[in-house]
C-alpha positions as CSV (number, residue, x, y, z in Angstrom):
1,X,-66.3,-7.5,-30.7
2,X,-69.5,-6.7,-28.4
3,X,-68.3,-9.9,-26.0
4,X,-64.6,-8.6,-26.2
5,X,-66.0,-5.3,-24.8
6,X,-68.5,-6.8,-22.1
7,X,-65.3,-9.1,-21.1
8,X,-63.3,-5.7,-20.6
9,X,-66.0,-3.8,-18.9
10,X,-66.4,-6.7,-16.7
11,X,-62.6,-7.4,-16.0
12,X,-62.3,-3.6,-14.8
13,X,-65.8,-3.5,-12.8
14,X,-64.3,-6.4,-11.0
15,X,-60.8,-4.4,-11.0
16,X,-62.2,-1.7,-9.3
17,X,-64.7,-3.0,-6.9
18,X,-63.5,-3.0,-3.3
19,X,-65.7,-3.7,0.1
20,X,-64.7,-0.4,1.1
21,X,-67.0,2.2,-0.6
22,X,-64.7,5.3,-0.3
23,X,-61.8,2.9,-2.3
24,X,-63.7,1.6,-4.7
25,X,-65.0,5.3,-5.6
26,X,-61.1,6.2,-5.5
27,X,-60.3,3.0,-8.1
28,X,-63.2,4.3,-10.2
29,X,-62.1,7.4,-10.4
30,X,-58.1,6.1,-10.6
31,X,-59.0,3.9,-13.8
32,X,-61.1,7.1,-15.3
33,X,-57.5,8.9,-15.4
34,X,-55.4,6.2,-15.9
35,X,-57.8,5.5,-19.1
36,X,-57.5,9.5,-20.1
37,X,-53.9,9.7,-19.8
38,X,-52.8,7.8,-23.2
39,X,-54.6,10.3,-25.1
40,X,-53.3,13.4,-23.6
41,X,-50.2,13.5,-25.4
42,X,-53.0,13.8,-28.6
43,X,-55.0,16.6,-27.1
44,X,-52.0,18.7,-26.9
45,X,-50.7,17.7,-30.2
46,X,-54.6,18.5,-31.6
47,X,-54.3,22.0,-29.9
48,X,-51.1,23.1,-29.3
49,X,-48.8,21.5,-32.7
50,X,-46.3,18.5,-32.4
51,X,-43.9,20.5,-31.8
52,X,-43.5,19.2,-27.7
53,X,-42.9,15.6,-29.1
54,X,-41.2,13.2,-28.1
55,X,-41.5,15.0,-24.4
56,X,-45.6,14.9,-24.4
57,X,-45.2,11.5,-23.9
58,X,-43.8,11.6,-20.7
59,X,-47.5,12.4,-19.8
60,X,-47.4,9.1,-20.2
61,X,-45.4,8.0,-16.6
62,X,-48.5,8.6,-14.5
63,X,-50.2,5.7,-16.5
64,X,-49.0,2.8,-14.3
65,X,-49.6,4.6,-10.8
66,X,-53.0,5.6,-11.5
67,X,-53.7,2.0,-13.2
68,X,-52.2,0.2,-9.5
69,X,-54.3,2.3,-7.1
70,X,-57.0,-0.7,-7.4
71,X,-54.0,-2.9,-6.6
72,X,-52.7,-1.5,-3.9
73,X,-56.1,-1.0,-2.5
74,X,-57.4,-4.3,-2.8
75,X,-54.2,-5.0,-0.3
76,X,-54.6,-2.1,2.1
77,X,-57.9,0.4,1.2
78,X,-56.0,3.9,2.8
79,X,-52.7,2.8,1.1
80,X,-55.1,2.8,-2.2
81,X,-56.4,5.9,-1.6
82,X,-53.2,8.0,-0.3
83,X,-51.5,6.6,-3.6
84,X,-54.3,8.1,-5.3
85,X,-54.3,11.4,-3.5
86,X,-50.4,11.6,-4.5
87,X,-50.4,10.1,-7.6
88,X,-53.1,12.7,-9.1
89,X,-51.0,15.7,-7.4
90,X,-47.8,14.7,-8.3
91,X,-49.0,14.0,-11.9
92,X,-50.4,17.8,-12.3
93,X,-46.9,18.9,-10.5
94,X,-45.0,17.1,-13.0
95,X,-47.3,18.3,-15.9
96,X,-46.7,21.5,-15.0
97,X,-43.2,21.5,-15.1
98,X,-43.5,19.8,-18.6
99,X,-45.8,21.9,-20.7
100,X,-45.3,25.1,-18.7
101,X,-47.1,27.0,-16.1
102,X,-49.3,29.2,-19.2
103,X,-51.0,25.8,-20.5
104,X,-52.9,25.9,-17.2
105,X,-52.3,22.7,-15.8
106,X,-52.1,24.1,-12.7
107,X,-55.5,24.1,-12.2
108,X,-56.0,20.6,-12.0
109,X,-54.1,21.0,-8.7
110,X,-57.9,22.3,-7.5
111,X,-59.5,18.7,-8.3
112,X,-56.7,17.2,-6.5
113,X,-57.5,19.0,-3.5
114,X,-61.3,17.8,-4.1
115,X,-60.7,14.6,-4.2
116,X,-57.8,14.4,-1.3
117,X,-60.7,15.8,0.7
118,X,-63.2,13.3,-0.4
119,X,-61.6,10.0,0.0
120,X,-60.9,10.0,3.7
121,X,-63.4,9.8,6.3
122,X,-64.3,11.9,9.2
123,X,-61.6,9.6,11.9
124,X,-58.8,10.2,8.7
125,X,-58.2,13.8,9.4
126,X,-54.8,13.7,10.0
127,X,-54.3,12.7,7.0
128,X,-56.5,14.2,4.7
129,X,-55.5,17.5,5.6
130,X,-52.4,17.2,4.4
131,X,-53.3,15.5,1.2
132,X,-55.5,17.7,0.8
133,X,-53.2,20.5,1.5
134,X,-50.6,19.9,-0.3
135,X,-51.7,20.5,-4.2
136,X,-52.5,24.2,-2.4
137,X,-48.9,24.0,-1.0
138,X,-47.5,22.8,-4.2
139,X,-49.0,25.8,-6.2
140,X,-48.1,28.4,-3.4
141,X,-44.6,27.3,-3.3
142,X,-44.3,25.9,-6.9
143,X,-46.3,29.0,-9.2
144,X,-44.0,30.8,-11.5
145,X,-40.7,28.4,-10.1
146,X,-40.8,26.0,-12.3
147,X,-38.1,27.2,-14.8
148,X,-38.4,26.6,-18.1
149,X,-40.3,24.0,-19.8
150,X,-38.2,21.3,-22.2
151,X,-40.7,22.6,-25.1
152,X,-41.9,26.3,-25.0
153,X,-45.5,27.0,-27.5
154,X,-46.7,30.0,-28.4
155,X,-48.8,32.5,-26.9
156,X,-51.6,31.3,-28.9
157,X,-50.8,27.7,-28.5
158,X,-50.7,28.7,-24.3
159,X,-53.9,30.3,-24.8
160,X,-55.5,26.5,-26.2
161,X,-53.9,24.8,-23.7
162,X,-55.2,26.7,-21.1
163,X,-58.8,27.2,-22.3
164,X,-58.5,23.1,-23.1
165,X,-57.3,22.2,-19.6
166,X,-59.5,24.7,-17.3
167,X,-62.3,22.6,-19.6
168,X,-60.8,19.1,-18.2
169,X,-60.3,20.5,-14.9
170,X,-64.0,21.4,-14.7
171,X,-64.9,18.3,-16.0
172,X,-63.0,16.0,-14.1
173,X,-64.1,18.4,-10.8
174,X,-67.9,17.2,-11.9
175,X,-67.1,13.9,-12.2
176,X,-65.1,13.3,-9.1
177,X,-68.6,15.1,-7.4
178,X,-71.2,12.6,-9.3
179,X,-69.1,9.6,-7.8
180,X,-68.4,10.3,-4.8
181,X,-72.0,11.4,-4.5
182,X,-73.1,8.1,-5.1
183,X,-71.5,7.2,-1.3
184,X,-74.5,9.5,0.4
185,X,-78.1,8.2,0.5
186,X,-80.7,10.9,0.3
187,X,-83.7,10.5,3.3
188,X,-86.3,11.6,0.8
189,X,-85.0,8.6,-1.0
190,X,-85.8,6.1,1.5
191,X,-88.7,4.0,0.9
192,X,-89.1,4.7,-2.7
193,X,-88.5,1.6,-5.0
């Protein structure tokens, strides 16, 4: 069991790793949300009731894309990294129109931006900014214009959701900071072993 699980951690270290730093921060941070998303459809069940099934697992769709952004990457390093960009808006977009705009949701839209800021570099402007712009467009345009969900909860389920999902959205923010952190060296660092 321990080997099966060194093979796997092995398989997606290798997976992820790309010469380009900024990509294979994206694929680590693609893989961490492609690994989350099978088990959403369960933390909504957990908080909110079953009673969104069989349409939770569309959740599921985003699976694939955010699984390929090493992929694609490994081909083409920006192509990996503006898949990601979409894929993770899109994903909220699509989420949001699926549980409704009270389960918050939304706010994942603010990590999006986060990391569509973080994954270009300094000559990628013209593209970042738009990335990075959109999940702000998508909720200026897109807030309260949804229509109605396929499944409506309860006030009290909404209220869950929401406190559930501005928890994720938090953590996910953190964790897309500690990675990407790891791509700047510290000067008091230098010289210490």
């Amino acid at each position: 069991m321990l080997s099966t699980l060194n093979r796997t951690r092995t398989w997606l270290a290798d997976y992820a790793a790309n010469p380009d730093p900024l990509a294979a921060t994206g694929n680590l941070v693609a893989l961490v949300l492609a690994g989350n998303t099978p088990f959403y459809p369960i933390y909504v069940a957990v908080v909110a009731g079953t009673g969104g099934m069989p349409w939770l697992l569309l959740t599921l769709l985003s699976f694939p894309l955010f699984a390929l952004v090493p992929a694609l990457a490994r081909t083409h390093s920006l192509l990996g990294r503006i898949a990601l960009s979409l894929t993770a808006t899109g994903n909220t977009v699509f989420c949001t129109w699926l549980l409704g705009v009270p389960s918050g949701i939304e706010l994942f839209l603010l990590p999006c931006a986060t990391l569509s800021s973080l994954l270009f570099r300094r000559s990628e402007r013209l593209l970042m900014l738009p990335l990075a712009g959109l999940p702000v467009a998508a909720y200026f345009f897109l807030h309260d214009r949804y229509g109605a969900p396929p499944h409506a909860y309860q006030p009290d389920a909404y209220a869950a959701l929401f406190s559930m999902n501005a928890i994720s959205a938090a953590m996910i923010s953190i964790f897309i900071g500690i990675v990407f952190s790891g791509l700047f060296t510290d000067p008091a660092d230098s010289g210490k072993p």
